[in-house]
N, CA, C and O of each residue as an XYZ file, in Angstrom:
604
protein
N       0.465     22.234      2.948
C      -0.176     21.640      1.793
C       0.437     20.272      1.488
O       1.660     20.184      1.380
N      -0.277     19.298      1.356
C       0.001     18.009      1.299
C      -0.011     17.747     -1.046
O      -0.848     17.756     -1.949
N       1.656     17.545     -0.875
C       1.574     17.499     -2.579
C       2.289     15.813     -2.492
O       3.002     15.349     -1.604
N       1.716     15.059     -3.949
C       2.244     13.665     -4.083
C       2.933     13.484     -5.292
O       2.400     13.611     -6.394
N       3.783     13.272     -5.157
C       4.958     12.881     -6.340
C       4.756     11.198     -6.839
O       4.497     10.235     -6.117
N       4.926     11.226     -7.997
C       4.870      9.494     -8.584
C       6.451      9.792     -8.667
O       7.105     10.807     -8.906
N       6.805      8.329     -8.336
C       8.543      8.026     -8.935
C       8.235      6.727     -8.503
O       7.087      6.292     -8.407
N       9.580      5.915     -8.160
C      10.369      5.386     -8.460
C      10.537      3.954     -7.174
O      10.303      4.647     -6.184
N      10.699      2.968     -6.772
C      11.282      2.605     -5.303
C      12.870      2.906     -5.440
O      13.471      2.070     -4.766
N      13.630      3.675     -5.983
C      14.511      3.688     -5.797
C      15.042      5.113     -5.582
O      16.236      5.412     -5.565
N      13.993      5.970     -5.417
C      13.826      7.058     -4.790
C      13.941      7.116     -3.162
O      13.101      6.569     -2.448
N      15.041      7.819     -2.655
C      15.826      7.748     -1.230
C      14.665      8.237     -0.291
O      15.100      7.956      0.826
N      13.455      8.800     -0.126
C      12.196      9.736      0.284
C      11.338      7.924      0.504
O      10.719      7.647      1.531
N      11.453      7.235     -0.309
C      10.857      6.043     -0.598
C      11.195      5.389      0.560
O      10.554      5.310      1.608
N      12.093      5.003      0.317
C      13.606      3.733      0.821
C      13.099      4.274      2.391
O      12.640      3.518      3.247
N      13.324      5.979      2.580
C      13.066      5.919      4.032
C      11.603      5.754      4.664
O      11.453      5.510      5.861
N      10.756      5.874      3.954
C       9.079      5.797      4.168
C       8.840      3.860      4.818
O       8.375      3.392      5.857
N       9.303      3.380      3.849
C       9.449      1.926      3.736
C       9.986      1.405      5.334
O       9.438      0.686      6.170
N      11.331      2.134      5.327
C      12.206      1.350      6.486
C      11.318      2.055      7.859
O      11.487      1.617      8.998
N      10.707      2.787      7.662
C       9.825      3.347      8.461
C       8.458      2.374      9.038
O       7.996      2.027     10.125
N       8.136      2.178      7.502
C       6.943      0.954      7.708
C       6.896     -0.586      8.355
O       6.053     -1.313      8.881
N       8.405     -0.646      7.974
C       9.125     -2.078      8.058
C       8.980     -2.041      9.450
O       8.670     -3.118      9.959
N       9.138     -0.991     10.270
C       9.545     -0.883     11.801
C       8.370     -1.059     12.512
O       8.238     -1.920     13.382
N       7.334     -0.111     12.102
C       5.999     -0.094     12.407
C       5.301     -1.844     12.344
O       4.439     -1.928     13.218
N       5.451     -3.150     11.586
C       4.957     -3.472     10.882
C       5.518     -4.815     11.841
O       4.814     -5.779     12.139
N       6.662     -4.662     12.157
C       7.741     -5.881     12.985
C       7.342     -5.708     14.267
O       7.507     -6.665     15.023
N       6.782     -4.563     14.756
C       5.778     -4.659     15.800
C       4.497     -4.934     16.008
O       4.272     -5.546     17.052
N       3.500     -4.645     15.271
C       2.536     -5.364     14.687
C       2.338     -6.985     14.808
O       1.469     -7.743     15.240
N       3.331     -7.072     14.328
C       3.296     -8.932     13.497
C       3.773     -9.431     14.378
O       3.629    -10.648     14.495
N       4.628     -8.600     15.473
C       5.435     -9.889     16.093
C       6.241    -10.965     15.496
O       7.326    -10.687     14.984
N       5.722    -12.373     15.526
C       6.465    -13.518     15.660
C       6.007    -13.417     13.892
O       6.969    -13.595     13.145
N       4.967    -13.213     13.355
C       4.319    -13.358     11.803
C       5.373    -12.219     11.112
O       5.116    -12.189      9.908
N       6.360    -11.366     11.408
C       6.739    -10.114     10.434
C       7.533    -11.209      9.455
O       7.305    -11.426      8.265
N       8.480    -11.800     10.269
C       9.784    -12.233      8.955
C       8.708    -12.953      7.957
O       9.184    -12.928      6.823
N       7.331    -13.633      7.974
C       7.194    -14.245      7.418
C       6.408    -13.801      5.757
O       6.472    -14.318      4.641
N       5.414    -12.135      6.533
C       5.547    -11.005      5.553
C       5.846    -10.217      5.285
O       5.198     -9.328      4.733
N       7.285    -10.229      5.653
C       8.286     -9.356      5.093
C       9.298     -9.789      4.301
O      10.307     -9.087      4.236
N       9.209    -11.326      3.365
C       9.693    -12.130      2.515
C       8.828    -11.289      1.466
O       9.583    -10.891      0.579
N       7.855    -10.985      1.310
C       6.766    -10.815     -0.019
C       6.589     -8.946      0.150
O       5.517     -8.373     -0.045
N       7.851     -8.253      0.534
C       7.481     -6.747      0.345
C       9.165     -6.084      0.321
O       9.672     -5.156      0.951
N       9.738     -7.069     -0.747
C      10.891     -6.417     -1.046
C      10.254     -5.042     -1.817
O       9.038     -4.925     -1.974
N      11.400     -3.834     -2.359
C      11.103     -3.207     -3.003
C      11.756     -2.821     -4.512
O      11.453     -2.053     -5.425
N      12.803     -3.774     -4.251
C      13.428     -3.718     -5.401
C      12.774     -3.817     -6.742
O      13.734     -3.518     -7.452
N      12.176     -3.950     -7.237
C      10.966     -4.029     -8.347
C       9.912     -3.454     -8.759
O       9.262     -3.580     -9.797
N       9.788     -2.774     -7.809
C       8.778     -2.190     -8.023
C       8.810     -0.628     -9.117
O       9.538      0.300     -8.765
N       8.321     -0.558     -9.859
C       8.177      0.968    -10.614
C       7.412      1.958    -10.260
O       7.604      3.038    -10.817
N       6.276      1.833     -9.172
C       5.177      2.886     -9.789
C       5.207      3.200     -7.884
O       4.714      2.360     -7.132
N       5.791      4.383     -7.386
C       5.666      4.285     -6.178
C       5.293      6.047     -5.703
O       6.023      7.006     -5.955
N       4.290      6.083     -5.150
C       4.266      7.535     -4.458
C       4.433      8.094     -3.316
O       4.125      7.382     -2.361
N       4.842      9.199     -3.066
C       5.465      9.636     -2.207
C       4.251     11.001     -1.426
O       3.720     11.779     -2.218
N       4.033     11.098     -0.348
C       2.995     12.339      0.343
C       4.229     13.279      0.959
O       5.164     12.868      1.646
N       4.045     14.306      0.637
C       4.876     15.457      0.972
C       4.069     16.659      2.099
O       2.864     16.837      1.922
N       4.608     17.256      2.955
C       3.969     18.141      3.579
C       5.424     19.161      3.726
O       6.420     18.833      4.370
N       5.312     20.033      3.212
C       6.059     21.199      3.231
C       7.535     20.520      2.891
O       8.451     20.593      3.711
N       7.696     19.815      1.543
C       9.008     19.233      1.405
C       9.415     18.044      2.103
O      10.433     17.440      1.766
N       8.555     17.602      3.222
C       8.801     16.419      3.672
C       8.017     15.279      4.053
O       7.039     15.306      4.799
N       8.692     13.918      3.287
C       8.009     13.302      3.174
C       7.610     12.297      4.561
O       8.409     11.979      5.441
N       6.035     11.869      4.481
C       5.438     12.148      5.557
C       4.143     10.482      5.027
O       3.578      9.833      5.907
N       3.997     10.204      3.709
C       3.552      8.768      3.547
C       3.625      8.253      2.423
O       3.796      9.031      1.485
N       3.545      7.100      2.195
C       3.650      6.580      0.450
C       2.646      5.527      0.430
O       1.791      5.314      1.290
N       2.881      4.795     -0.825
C       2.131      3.797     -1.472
C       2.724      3.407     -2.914
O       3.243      4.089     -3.797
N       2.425      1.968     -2.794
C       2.631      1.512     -4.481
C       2.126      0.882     -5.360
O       1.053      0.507     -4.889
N       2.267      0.310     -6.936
C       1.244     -1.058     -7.284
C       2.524     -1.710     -7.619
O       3.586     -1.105     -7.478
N       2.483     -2.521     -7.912
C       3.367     -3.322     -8.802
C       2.444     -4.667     -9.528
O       1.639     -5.314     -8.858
N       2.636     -4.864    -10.555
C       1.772     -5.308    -11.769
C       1.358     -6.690    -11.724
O       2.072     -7.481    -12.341
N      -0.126     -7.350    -10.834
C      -0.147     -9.083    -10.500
C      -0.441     -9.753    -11.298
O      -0.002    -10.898    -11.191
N      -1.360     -9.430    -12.570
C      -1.410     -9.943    -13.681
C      -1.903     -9.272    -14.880
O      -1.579     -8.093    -14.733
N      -2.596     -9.425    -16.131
C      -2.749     -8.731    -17.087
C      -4.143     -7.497    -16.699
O      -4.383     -6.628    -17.538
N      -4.679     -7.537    -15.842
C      -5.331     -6.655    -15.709
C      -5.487     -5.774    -14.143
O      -6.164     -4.775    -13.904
N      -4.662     -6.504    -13.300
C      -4.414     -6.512    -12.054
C      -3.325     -5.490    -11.797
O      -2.377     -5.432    -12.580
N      -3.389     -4.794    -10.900
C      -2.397     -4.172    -10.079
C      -2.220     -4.533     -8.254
O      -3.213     -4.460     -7.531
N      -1.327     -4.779     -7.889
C      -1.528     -4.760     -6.541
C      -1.278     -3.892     -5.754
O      -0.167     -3.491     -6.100
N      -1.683     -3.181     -4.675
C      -1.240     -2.359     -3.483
C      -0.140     -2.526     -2.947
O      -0.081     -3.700     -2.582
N       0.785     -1.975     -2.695
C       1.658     -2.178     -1.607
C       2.113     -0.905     -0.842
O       1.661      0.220     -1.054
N       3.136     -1.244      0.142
C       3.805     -0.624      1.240
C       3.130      0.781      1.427
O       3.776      1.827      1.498
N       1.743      0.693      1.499
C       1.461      1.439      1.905
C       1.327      2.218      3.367
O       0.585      1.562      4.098
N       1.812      3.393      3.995
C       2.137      3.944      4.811
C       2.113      5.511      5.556
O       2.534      6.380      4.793
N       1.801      5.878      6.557
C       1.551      7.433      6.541
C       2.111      7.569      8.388
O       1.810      6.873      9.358
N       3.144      8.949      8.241
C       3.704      8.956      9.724
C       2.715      8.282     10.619
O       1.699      7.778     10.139
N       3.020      8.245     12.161
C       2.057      8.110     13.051
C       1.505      9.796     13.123
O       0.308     10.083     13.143
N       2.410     10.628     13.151
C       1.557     12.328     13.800
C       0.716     12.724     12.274
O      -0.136     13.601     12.419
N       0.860     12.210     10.940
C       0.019     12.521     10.220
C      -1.273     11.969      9.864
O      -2.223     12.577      9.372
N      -1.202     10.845     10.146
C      -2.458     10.044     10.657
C      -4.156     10.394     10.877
O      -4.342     11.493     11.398
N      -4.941      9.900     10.672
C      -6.369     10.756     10.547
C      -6.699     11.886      9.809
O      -7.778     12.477      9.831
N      -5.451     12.225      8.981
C      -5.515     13.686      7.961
C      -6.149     13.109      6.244
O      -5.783     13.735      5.249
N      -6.668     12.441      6.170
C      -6.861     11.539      5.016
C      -5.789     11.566      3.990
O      -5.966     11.602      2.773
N      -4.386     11.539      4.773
C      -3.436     11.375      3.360
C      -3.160      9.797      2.738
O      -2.555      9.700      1.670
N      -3.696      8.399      3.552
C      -3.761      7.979      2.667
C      -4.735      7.529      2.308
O      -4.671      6.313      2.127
N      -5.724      8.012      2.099
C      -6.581      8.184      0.736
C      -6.560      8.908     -0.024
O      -7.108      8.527     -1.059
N      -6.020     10.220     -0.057
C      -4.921     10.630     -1.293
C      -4.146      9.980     -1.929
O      -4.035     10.209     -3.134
N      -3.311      8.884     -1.247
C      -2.316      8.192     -1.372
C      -3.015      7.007     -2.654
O      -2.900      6.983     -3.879
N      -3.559      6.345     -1.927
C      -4.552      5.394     -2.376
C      -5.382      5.936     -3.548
O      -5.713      5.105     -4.393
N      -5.792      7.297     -3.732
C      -6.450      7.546     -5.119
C      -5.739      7.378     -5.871
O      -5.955      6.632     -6.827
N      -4.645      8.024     -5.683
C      -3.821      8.176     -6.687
C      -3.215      6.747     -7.254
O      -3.101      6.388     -8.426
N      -2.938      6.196     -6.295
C      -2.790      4.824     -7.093
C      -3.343      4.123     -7.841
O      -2.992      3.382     -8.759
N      -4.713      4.539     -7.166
C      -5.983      4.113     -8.077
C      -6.211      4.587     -9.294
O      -6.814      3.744     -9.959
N      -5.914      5.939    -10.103
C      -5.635      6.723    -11.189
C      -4.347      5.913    -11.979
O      -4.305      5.366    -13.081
N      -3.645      6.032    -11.248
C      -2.437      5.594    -12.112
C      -2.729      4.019    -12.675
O      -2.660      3.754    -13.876
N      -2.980      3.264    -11.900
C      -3.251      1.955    -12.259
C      -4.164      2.174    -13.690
O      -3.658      1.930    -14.786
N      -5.578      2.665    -13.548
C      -6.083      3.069    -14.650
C      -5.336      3.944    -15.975
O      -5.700      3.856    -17.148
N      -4.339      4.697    -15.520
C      -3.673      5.301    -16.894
C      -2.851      4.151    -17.146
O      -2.944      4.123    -18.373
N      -2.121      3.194    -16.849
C      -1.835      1.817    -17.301
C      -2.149      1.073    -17.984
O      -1.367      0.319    -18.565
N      -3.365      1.066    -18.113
C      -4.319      0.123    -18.795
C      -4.465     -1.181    -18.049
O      -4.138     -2.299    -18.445
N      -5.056     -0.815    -16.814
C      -5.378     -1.929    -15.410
C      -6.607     -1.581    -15.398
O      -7.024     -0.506    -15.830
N      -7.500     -2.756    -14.738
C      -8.796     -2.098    -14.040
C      -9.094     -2.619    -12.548
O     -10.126     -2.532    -11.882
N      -8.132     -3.059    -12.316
C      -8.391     -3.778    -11.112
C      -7.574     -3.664    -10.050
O      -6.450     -3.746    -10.547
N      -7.419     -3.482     -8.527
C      -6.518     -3.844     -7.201
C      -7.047     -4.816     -6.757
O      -8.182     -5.284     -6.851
N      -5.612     -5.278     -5.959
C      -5.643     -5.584     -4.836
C      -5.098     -5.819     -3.914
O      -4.008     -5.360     -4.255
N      -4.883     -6.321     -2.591
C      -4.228     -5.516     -1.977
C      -4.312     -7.023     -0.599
O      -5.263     -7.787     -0.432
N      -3.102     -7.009      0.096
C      -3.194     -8.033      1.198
C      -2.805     -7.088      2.895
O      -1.659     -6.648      2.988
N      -3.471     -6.922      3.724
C      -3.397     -6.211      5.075
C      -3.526     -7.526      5.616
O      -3.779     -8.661      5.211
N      -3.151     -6.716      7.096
C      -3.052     -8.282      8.516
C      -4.415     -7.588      9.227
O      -4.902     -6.484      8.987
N      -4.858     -8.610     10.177
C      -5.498     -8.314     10.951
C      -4.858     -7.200     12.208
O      -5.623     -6.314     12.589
N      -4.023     -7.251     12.571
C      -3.303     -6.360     12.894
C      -3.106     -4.469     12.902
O      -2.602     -3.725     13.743
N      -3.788     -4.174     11.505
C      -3.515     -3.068     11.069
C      -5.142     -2.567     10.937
O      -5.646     -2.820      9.843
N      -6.055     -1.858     11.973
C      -7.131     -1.812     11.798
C      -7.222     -0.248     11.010
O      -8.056      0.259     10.260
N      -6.179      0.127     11.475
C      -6.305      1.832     10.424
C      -6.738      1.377      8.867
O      -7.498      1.983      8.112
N      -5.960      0.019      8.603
C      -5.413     -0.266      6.945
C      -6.746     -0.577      6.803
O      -7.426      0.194      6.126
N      -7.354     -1.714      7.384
C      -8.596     -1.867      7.314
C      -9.849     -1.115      6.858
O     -10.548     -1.213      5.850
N      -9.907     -0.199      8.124
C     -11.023      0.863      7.693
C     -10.949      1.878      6.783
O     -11.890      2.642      6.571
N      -9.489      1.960      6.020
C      -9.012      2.452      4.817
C      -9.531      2.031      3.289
O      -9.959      2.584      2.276
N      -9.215      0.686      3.781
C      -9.922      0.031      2.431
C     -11.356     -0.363      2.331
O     -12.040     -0.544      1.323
N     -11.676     -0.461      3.650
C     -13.620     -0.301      3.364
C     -14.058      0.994      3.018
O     -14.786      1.072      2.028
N     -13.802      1.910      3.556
C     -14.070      3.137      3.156
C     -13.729      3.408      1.885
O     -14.634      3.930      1.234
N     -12.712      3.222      1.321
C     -11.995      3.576      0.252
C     -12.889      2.577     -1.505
O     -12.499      2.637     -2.671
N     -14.324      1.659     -0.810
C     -14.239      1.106     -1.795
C     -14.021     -0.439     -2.106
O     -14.692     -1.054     -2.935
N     -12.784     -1.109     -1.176
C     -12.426     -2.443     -1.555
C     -13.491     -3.373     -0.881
O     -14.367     -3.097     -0.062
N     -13.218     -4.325     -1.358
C     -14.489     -5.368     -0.468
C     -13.346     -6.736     -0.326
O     -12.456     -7.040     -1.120
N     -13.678     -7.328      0.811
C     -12.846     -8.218      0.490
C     -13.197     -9.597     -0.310
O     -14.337     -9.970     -0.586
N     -11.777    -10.394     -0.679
C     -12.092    -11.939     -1.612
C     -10.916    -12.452     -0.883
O     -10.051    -11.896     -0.206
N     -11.190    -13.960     -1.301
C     -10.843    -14.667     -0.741
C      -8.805    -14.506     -0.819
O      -8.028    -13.973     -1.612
N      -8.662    -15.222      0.355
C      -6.658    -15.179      0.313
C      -6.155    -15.354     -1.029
O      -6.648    -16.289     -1.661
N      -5.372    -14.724     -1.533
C      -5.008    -15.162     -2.356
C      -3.244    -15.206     -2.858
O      -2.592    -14.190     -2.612
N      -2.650    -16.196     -3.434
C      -1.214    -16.246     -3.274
C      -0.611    -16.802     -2.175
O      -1.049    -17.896     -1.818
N       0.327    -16.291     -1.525
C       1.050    -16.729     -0.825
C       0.240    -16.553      0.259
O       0.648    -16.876      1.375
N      -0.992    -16.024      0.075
C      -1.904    -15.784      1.714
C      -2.660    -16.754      2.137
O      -2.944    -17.124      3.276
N      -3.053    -17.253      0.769
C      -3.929    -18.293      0.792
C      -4.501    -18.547      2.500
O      -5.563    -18.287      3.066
N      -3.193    -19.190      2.951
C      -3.565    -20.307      3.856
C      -3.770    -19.488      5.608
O      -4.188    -19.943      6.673
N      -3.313    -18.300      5.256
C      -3.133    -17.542      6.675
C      -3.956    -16.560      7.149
O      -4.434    -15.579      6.581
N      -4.051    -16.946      8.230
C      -5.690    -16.349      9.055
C      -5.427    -14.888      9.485
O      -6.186    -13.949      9.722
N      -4.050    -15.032      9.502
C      -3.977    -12.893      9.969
C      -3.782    -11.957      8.575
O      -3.375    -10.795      8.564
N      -4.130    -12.667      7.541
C      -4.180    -11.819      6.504
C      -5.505    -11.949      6.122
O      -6.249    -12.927      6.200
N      -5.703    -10.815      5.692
C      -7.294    -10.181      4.961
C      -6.962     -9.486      3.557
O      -6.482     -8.376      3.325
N      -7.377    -10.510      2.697
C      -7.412     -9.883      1.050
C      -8.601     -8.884      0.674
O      -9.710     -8.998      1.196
N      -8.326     -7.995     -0.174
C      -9.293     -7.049     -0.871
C      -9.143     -6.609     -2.388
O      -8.073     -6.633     -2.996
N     -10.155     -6.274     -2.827
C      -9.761     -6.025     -4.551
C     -10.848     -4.484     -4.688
O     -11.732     -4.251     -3.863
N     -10.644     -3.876     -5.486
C     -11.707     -3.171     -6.202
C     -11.737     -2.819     -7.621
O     -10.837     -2.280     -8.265
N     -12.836     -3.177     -8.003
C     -12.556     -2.827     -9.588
C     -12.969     -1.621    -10.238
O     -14.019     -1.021    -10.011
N     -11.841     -1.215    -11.285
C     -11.364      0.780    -11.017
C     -12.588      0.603    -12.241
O     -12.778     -0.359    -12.985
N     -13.263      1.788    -12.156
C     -13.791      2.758    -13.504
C     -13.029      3.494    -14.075
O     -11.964      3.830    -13.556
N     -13.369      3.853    -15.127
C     -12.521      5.386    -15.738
C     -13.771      6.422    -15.418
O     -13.660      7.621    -15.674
């Protein structure tokens, strides 16, 4: 049974999900990682969840707050052997809930071209994309997305 805990980034279940992703992610990017992996510290972050399968944790996700009505996505992640089990779109609802008990109505969220799982995650899931935005602005292997939450 797949159960999800809200906490903390300073939750040790976290820290290892992350350094997990970080690894996954520096392969991916290649020569592009150091350059987005400046913009996914975790120190700051508050609102982070954790996917559990029999006590162990197995994927996460987070928001951390982009402006007054905004939440953004981050470090989002799910083993490689758990993969295709829709945990993160569990992952991803739930973020999507929480953002709304916040008093947010909005994500969004920055993926590389690189990551086609992440991709077909967030079309499916809802997001559409808009234009770069932030520090992405200017870079062609990133793909921005937003969706705006209902209650």
């Amino acid at each position: 049974m797949i159960t999800l805990k809200r906490t903390n980034s300073s939750n040790q279940d976290f820290v290892e999900m992350v350094k997990q992703l970080d690894s996954d992610l520096a392969i991916r990017d290649g020569e592009d990682h150091a350059f987005y992996n400046q913009f996914n510290s975790i120190k700051m972050i508050k609102y982070t969840i954790i996917a559990y399968m029999d006590n162990t944790p197995i994927g996460c996700g987070a928001i951390k707050t982009f402006d007054n009505t905004t939440m953004e996505v981050k470090r989002m992640y799910v083993t490689p052997e758990q993969r295709g089990k829709g945990i993160a779109g569990k992952i991803l609802a739930e973020l999507e809930t929480w953002t709304l008990e916040l008093g947010f109505t909005r994500c969004i969220l920055e993926t590389g071209m690189n990551q086609p799982e992440a991709l077909a995650l967030y079309h499916k899931s809802g997001f559409v994309r808009i234009p770069n935005y932030g520090q992405y602005e200017n870079i062609n292997s990133s793909f921005c997305f937003e969706k705006v939450l209902k209650h």
